[in-house]
C-alpha positions as CSV (number, residue, x, y, z in Angstrom):
1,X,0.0,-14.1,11.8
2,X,2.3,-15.3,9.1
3,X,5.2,-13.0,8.9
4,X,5.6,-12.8,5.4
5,X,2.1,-12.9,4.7
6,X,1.4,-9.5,6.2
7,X,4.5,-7.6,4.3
8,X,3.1,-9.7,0.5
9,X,-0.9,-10.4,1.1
10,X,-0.1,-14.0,-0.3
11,X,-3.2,-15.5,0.8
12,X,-6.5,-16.7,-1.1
13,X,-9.4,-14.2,-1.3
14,X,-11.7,-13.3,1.4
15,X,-14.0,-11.5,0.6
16,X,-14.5,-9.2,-2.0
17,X,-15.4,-5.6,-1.4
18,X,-16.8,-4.0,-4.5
19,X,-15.9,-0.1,-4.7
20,X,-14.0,2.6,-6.7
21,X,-11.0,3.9,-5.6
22,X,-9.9,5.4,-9.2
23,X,-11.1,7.9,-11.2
24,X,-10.6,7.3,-14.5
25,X,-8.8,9.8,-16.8
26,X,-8.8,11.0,-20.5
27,X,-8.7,7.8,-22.8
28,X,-9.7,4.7,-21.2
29,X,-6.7,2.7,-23.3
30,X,-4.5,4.4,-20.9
31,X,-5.7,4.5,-17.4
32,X,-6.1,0.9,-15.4
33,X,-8.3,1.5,-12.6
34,X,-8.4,-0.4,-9.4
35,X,-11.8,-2.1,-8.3
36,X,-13.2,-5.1,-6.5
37,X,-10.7,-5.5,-3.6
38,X,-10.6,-8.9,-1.0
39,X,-10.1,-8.4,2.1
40,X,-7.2,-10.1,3.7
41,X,-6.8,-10.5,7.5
42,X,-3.9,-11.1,9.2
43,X,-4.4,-9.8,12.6
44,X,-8.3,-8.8,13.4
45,X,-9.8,-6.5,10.8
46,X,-8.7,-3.2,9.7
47,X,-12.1,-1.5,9.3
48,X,-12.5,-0.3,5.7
49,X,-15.6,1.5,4.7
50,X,-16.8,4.0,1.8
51,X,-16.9,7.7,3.3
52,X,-17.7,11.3,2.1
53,X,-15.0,13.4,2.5
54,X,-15.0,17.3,1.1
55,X,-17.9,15.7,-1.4
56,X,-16.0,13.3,-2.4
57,X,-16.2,9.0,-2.2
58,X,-13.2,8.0,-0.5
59,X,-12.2,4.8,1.5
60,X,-11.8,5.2,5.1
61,X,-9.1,2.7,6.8
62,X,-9.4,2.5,10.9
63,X,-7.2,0.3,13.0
64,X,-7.6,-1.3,16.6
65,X,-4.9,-3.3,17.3
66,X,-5.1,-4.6,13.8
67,X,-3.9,-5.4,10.6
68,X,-5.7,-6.7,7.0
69,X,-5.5,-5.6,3.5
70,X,-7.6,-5.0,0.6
71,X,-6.1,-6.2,-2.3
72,X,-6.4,-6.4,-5.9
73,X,-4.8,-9.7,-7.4
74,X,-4.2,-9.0,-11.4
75,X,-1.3,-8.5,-13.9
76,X,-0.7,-5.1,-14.9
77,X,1.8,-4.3,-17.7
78,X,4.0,-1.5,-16.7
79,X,5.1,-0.9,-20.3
80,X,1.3,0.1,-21.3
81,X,0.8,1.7,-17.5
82,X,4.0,2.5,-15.2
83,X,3.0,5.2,-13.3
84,X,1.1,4.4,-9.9
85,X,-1.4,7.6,-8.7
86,X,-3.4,7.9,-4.9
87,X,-4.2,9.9,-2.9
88,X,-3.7,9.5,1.6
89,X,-4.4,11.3,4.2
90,X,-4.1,10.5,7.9
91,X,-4.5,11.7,11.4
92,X,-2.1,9.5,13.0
93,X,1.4,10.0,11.8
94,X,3.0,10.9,15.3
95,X,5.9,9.0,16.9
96,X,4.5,6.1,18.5
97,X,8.2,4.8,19.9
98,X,8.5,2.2,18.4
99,X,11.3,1.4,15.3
100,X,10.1,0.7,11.9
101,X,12.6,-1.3,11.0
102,X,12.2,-3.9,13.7
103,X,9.1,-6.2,14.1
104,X,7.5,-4.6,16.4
105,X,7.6,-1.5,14.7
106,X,6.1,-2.9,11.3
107,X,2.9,-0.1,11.3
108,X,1.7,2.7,9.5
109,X,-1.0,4.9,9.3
110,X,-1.0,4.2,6.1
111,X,0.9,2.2,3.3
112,X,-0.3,1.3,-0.7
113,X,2.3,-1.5,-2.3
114,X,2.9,-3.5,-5.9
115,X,3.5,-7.3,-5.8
116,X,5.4,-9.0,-8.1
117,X,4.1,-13.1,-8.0
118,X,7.2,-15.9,-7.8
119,X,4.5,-18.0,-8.7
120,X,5.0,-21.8,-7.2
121,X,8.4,-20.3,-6.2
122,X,6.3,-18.5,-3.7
123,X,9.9,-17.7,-1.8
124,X,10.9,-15.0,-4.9
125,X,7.6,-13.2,-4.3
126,X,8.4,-9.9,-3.7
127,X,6.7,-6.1,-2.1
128,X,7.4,-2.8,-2.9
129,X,5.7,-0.6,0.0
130,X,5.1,2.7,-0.3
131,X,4.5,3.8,3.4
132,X,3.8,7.5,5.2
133,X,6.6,6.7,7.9
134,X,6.5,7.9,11.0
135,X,9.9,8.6,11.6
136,X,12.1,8.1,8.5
137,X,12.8,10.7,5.9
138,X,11.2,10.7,2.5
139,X,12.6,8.9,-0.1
140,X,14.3,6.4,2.6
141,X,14.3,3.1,2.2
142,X,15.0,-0.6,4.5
143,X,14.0,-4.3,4.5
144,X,10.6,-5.4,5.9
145,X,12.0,-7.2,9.1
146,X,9.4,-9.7,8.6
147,X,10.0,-10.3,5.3
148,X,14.0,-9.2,4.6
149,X,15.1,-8.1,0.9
150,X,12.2,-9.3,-0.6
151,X,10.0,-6.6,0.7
152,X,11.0,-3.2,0.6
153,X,9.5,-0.3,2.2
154,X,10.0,3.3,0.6
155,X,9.0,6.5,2.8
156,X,6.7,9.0,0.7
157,X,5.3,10.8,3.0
158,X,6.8,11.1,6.6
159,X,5.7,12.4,10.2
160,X,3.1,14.8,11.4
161,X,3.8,17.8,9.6
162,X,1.3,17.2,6.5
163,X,-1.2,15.0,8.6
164,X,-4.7,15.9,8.2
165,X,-4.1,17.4,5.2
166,X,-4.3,15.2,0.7
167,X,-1.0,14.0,0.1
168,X,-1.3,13.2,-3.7
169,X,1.7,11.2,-5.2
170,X,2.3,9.4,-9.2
171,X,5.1,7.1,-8.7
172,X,7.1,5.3,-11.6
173,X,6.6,1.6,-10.8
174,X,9.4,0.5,-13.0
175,X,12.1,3.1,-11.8
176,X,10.9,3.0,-8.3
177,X,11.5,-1.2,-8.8
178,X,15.2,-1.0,-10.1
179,X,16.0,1.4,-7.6
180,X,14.9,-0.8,-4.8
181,X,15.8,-4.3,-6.4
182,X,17.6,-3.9,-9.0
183,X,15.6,-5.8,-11.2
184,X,14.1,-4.3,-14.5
185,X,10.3,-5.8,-14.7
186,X,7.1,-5.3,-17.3
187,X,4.3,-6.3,-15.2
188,X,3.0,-6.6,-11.7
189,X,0.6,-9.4,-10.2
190,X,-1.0,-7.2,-7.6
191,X,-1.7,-4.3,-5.8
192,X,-2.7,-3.7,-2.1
193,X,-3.4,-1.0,0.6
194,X,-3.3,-1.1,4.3
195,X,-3.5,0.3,7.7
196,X,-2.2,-1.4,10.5
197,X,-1.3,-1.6,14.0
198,X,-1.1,-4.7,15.3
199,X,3.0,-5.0,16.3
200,X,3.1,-1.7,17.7
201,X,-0.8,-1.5,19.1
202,X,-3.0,1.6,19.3
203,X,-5.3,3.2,16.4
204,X,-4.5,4.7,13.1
205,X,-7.0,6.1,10.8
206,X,-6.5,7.1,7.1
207,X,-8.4,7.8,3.8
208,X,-7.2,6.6,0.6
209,X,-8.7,7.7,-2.8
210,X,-7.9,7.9,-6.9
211,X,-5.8,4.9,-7.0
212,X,-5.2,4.2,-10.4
213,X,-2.1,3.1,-13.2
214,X,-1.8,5.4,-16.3
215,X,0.6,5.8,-19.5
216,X,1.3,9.6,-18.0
217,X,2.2,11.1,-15.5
């Protein structure tokens, strides 16, 4: 596995897996919603498939020793749509031992992030991941150790205590990015989702649903 790779998805597509994941809102001018994922592998396959859950369509993520992405490769201004909505869920955010800001602690049950392209300076590509951490508190925030500064992973759900349960969260993509680089930014080139546990090994399984950008909250 290429170490960066995992932390940005920077590979060519796959294959495409056609489903809805957003639901779209009042006034289509002001909702972009995500469809038409590739599937990116970086170590065996994550297995994503369309489930019912409580009546609803939701994606499904299971892990074996695994790790690959769906992801969406596509500009999206953040001055028409900032704000980032999902839904997770997950019955696997116990301690596993191991410590997520080393390599082989670079899992979790479940984890949505925004890419920002450097283009053919593929070196200033950079991540923003939005993880449900097993061990670190909300709102914290490190390095990928794959990765470094470049990729930055921010806690937004944490531990056991709300597993099994919708965790619904709107993020402001712009804020979140100054906060964690410092950088002000318009648009973003990309937007993936994954469940992994190929460092750390074991299984993970999660549900993801509504992901979507907006001009609201």
């Amino acid at each position: 596995m290429m170490p960066c790779a995992k932390a940005i998805a920077a590979a060519l597509p796959l294959l495409t897996l056609s489903l809805l994941v957003g639901s779209s809102l009042s006034g289509a001018q002001e909702t972009v919603v995500m469809r038409d994922w590739d599937v990116r592998s970086f170590e065996g396959n994550t297995d994503y498939q369309v489930v019912a859950v409580d009546g609803a369509s939701v994606l499904q993520a299971e892990a074996q020793d695994s790790a690959s992405a769906l992801y969406q490769e596509r500009r999206i201004d953040l001055r028409q749509t900032p704000y980032l909505h999902w839904r997770w869920r997950t019955e696997s955010a116990g301690p596993n031992g191991a410590d997520e800001t080393r390599k082989p602690g670079d899992d979790y049950p479940a984890r949505v992030y925004v890419v920002r392209s450097g283009g053919l300076a593929f070196w200033r590509t950079k991540a923003l991941n939005y993880v449900w951490s097993r061990q670190h508190p909300v709102d914290s925030r490190w390095p990928n150790p794959f990765a470094g500064d470049n990729v930055q992973m921010w806690a937004v759900d944490t531990g056991p205590e709300n597993q099994d349960e919708w965790r619904t969260h709107v993020r402001d993509v712009r804020a979140d990015w100054l906060a964690a680089f410092g950088e002000e930014i318009d648009s973003l080139d990309g937007l993936a989702l994954m469940t992994d546990t190929d460092n750390s090994g074991g299984t993970a399984r999660s549900w993801y649903a509504d992901i979507h950008f907006s001009a609201q909250r």
